[in-house]
C-alpha positions in Angstrom: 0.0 0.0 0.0 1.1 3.4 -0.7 0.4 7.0 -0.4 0.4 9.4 -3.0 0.8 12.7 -1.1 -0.4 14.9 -4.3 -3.3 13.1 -4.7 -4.3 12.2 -1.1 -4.7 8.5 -2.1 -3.6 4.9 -1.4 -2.9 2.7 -4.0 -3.4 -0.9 -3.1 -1.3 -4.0 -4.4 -4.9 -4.8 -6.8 -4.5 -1.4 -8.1 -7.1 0.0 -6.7 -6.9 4.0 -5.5 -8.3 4.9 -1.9 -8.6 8.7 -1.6 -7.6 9.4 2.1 -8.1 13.1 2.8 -4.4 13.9 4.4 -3.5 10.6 4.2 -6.0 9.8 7.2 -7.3 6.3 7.7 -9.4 5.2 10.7 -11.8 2.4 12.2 -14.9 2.6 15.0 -15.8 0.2 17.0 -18.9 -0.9 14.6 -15.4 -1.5 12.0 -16.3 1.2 9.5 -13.3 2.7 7.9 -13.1 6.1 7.4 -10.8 8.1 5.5 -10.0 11.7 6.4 -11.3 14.3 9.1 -14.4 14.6 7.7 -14.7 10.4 7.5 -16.3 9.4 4.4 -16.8 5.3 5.0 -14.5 3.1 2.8 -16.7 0.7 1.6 -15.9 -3.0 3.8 -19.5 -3.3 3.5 -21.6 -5.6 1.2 -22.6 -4.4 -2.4 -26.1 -5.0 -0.8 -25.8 -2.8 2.2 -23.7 -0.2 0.2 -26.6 -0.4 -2.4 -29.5 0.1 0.6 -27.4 3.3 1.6 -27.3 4.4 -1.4 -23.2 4.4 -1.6 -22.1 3.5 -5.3 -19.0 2.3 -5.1 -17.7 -1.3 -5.0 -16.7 -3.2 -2.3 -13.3 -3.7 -1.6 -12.3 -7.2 -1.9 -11.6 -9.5 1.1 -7.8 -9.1 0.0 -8.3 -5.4 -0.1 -9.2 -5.2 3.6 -7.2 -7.3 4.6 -3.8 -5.0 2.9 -5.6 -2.2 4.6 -5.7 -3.5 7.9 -2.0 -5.2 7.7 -1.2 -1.6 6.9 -3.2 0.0 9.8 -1.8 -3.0 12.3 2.0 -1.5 11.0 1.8 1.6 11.7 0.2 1.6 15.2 2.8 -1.2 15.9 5.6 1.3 15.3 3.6 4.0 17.0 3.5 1.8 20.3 7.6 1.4 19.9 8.6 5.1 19.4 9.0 6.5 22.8 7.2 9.9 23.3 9.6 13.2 23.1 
């Protein structure tokens, strides 16, 4: 997964583009990801449910999420083993 800072997006290993407003990714406790401050959900939904919402994108792939949350699971793992200044 990377980040294009120019284009505030995510490019996963399928190819697929993520926009991510500032490079912002984040998960509540119902597991909707948001990207962003302003948090518009990234579709781990089903195409049903994203259909009944009226959200038109596709759904990531199982693969997808999973590189998305391998990612996530990274970066707080550093986080946790840089010592605060």
């Amino acid at each position: 997964m990377k980040y294009d800072l120019k284009q505030n997006t995510y490019t996963l290993s399928s190819g697929r583009r993520i926009y991510a407003n500032g490079g912002y990714l984040g998960i509540n406790e119902d597991l909707s990801v948001h990207e962003g401050y302003d948090g518009t959900v990234i579709d781990f939904y089903s195409q049903e449910y994203l259909t009944e919402i009226g959200f038109e994108k596709e759904p990531l792939t199982a693969s997808e999420q999973d590189e998305i949350c391998d990612f996530m699971i990274d970066l707080w793992t550093k986080r946790k083993a840089t010592p605060i200044k």
